[in-house]
MIDOSE-1310 file (N, C-alpha, C; in nm, 2 decimals, decimal comma, always signed):
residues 142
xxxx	+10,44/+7,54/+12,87/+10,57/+7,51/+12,93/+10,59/+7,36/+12,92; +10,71/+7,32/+12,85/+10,75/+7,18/+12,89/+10,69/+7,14/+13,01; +10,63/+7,03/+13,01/+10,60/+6,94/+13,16/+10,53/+6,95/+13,20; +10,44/+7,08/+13,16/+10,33/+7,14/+13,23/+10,22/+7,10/+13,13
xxxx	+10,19/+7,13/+13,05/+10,09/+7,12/+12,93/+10,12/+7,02/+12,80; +10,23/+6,89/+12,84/+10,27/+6,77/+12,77/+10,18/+6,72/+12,63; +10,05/+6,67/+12,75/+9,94/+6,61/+12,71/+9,88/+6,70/+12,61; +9,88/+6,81/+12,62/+9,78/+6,86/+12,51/+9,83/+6,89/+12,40
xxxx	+10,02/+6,97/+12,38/+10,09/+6,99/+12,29/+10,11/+6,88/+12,20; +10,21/+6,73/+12,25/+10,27/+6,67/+12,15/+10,40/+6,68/+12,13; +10,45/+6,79/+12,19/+10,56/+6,86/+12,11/+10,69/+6,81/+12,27; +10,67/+6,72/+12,32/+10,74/+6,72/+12,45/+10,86/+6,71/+12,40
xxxx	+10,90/+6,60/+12,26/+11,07/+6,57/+12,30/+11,10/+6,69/+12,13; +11,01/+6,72/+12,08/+11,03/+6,81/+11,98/+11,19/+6,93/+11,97; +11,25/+6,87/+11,86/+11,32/+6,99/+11,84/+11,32/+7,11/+11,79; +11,47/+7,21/+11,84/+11,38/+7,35/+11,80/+11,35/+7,38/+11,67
xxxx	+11,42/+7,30/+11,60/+11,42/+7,32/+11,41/+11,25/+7,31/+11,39; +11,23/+7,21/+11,47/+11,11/+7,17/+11,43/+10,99/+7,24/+11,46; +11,00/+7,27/+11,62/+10,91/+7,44/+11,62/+10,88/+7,53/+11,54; +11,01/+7,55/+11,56/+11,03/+7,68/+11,41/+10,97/+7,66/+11,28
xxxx	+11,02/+7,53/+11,24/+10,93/+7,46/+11,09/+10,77/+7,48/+11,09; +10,71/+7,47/+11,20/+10,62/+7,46/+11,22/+10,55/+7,61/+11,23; +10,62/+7,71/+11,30/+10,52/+7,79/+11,29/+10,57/+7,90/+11,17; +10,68/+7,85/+11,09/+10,69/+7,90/+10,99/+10,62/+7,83/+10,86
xxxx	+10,57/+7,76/+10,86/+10,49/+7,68/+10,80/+10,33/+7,75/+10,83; +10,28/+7,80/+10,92/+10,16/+7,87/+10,91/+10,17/+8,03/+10,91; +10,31/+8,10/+10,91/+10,36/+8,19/+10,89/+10,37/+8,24/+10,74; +10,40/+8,10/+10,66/+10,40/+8,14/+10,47/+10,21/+8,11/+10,43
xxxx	+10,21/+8,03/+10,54/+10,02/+8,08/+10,45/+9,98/+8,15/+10,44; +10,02/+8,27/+10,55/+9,98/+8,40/+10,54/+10,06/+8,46/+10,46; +10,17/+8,48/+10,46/+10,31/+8,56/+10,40/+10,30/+8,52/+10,24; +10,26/+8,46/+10,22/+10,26/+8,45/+10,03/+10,16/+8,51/+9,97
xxxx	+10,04/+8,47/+10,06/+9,89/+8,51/+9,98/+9,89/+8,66/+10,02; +9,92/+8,69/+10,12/+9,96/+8,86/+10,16/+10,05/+8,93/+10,04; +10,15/+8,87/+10,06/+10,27/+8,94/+9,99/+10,18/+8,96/+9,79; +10,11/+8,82/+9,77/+10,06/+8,90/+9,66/+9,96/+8,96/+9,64
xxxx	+9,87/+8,95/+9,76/+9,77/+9,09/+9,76/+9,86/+9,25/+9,76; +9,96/+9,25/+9,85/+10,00/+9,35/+9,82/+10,03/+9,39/+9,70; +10,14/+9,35/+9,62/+10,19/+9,35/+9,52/+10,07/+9,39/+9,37; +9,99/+9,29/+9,39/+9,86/+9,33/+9,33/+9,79/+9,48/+9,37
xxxx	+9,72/+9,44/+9,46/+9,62/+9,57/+9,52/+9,66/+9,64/+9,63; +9,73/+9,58/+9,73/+9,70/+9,65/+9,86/+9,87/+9,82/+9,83; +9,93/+9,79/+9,74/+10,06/+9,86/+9,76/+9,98/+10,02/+9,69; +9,86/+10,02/+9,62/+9,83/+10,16/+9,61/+9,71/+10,22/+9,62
xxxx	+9,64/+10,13/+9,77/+9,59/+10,22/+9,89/+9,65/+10,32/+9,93; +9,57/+10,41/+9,95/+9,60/+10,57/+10,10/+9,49/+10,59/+10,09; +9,47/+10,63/+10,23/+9,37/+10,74/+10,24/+9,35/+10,86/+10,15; +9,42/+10,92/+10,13/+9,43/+11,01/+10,04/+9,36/+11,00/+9,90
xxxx	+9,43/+10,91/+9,85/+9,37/+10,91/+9,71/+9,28/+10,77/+9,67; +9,24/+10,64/+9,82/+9,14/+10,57/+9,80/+9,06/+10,54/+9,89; +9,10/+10,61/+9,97/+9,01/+10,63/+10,11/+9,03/+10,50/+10,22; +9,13/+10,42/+10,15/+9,15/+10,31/+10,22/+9,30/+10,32/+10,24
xxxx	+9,32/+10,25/+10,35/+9,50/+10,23/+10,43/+9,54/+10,07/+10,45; +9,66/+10,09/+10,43/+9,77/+9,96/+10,50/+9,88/+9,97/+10,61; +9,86/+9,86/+10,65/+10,01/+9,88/+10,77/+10,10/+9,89/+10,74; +10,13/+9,87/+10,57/+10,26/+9,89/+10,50/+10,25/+10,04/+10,48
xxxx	+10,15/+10,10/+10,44/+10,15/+10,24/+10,41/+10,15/+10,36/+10,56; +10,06/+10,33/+10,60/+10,09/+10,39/+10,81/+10,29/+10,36/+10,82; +10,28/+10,22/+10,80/+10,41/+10,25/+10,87/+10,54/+10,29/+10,80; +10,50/+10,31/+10,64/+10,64/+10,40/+10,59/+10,60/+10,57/+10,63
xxxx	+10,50/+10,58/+10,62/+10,44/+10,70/+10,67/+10,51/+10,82/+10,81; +10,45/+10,68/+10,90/+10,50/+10,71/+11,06/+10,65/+10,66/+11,08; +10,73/+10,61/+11,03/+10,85/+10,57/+11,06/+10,95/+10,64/+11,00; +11,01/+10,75/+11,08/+11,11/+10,76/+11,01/+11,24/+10,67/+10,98
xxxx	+11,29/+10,57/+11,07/+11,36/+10,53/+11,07/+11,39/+10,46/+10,93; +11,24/+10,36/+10,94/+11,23/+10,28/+10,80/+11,20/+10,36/+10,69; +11,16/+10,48/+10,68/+11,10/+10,55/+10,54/+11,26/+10,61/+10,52; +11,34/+10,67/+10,57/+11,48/+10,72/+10,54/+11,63/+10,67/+10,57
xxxx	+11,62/+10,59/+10,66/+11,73/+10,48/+10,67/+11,74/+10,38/+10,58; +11,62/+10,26/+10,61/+11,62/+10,16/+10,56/+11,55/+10,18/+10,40; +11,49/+10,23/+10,37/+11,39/+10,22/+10,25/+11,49/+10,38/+10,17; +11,58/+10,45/+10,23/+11,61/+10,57/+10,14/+11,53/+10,67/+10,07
xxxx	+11,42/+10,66/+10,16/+11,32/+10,77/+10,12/+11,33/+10,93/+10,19; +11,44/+11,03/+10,10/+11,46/+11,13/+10,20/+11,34/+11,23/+10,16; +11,31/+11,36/+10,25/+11,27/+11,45/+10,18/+11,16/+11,46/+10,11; +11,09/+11,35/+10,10/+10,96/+11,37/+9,96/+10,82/+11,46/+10,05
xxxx	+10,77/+11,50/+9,95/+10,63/+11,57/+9,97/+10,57/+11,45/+9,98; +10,44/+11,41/+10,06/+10,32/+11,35/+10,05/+10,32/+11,29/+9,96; +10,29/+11,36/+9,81/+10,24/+11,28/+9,69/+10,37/+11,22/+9,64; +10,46/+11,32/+9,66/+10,57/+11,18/+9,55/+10,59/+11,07/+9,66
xxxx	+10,63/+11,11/+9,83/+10,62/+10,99/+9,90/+10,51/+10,84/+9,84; +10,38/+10,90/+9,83/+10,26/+10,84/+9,83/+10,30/+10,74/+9,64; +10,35/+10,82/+9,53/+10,37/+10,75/+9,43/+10,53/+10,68/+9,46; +10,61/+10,68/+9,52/+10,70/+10,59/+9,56/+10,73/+10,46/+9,60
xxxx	+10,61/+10,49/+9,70/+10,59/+10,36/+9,77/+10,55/+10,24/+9,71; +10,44/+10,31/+9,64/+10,38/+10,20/+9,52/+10,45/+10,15/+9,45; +10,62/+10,19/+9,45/+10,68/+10,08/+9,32/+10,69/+9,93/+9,39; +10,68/+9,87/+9,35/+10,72/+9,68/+9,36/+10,81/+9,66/+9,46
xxxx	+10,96/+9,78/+9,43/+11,08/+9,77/+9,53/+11,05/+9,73/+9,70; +10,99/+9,87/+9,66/+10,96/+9,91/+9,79/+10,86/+9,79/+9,94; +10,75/+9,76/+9,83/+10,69/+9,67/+9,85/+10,73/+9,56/+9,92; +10,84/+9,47/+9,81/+10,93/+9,38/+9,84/+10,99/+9,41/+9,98
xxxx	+11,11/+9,52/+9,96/+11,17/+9,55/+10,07/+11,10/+9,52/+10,24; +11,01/+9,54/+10,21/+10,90/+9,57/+10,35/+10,85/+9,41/+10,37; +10,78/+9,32/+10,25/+10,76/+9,22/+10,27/+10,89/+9,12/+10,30; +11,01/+9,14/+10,26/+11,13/+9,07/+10,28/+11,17/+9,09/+10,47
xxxx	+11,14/+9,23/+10,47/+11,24/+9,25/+10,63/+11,07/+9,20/+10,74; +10,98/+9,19/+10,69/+10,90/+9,13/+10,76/+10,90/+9,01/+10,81; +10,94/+8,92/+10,72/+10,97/+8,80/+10,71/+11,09/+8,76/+10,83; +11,20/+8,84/+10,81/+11,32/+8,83/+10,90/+11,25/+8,82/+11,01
xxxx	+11,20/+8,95/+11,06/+11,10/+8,99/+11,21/+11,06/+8,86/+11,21; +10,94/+8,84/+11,17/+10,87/+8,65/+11,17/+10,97/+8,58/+11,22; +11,04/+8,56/+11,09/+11,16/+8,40/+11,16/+11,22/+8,44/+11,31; +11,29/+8,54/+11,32/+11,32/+8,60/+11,45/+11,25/+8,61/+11,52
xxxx	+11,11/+8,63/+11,57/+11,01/+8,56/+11,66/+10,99/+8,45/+11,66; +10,97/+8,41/+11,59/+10,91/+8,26/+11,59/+11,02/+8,13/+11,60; +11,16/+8,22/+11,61/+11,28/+8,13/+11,62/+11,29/+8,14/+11,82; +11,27/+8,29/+11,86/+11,27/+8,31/+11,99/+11,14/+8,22/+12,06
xxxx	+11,02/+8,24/+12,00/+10,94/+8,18/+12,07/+10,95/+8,02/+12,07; +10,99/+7,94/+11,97/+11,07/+7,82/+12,01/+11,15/+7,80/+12,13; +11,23/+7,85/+12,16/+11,35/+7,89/+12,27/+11,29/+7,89/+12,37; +11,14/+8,01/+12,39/+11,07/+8,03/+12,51/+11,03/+7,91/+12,53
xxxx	+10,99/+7,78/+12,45/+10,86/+7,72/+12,47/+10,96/+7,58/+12,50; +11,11/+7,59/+12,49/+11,17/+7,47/+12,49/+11,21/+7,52/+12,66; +11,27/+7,66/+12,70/+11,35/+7,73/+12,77/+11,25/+7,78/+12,88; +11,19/+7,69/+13,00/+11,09/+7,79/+13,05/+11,14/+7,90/+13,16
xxxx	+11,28/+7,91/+13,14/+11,35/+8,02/+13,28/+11,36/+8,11/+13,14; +11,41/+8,10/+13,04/+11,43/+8,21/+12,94/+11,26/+8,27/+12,92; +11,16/+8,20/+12,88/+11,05/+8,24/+12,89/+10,98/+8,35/+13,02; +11,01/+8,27/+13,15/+11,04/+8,36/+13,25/+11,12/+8,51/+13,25
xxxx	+11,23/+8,51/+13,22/+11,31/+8,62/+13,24/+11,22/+8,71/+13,08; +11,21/+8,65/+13,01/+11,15/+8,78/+12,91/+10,99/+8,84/+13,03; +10,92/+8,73/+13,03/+10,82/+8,80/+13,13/+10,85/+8,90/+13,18; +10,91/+8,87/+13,26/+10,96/+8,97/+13,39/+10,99/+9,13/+13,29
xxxx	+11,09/+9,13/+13,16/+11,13/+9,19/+13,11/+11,06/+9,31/+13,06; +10,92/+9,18/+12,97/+10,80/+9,29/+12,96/+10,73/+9,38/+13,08; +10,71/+9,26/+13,14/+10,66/+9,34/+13,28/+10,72/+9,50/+13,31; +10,85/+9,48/+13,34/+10,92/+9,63/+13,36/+10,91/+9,71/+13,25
xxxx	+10,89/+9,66/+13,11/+10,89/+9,75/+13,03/+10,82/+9,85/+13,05; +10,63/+9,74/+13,06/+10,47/+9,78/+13,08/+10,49/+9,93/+13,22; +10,59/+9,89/+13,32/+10,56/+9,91/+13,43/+10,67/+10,10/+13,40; +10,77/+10,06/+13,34/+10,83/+10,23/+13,27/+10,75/+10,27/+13,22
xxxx	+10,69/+10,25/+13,08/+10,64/+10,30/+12,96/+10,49/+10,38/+13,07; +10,45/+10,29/+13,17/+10,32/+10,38/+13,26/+10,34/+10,48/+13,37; +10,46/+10,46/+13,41/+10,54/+10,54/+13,48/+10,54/+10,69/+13,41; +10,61/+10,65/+13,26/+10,64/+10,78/+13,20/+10,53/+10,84/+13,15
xxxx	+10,43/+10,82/+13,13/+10,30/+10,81/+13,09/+10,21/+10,99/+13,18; +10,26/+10,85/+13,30/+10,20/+10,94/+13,44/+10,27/+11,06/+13,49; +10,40/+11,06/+13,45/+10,46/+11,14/+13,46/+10,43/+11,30/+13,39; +10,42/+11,28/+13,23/+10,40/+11,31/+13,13/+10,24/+11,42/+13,17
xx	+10,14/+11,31/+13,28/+10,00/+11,36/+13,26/+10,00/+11,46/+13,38; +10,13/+11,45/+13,45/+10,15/+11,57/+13,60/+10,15/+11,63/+13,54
């Protein structure tokens, strides 16, 4: 928080551009070298046919939203699903809207770290979320 932890950050009179630069800046060290491991090797892993998995592949998998809205993957069986994904498109696509997610966190977490009542009010926000999601939970286990 501003004012609280001054001394140790640096970042006291820092702008938000500059936050952001910054944790987008340790954001592409990963996001490039990633993006061409995928592209290279990681886009045709499965279980299925290498015994090995990605979070790209689980989550076109498990997602309908992203496997048929966003990505236009209607209807496939397993294997053509499984040879689809593997094109480069696809790949991209997933690495591209990742990225957005990133900047959009890392633009919000700026905001938290300049904003410490907005920081606050998300708290709280999770908190209730934590506090439904165990609610419904327990409900669920009656």
């Amino acid at each position: 928080y501003p004012g609280i932890f001054d001394n140790m950050t640096g970042f006291t009179n820092a702008k938000i551009l500059n936050l952001v630069g910054l944790g987008l800046l340790a954001y592409s060290t990963w996001w490039v070298p990633f993006t061409a491991w995928m592209l290279l090797h990681g886009r045709f892993q499965s279980p299925k046919r290498t015994g090995k998995d990605t979070v790209y592949l689980n989550t076109i998998l498990t997602n309908k939203i992203l496997r048929e809205d966003i990505l236009g993957l209607h209807n496939l069986e397993e294997d053509d699903l499984l040879d689809r994904v593997q094109h480069i498109y696809y790949v991209i696509m997933y690495m591209v809207g990742h990225s957005i997610i990133g900047v959009g966190t890392l633009s919000f977490s700026a905001f938290c770290f300049k904003y410490k009542y907005l920081h606050l009010v998300f708290c709280i926000l999770l908190v209730g979320i934590v506090l439904y999601n165990a609610s419904v939970r327990y409900e669920w286990m009656m």
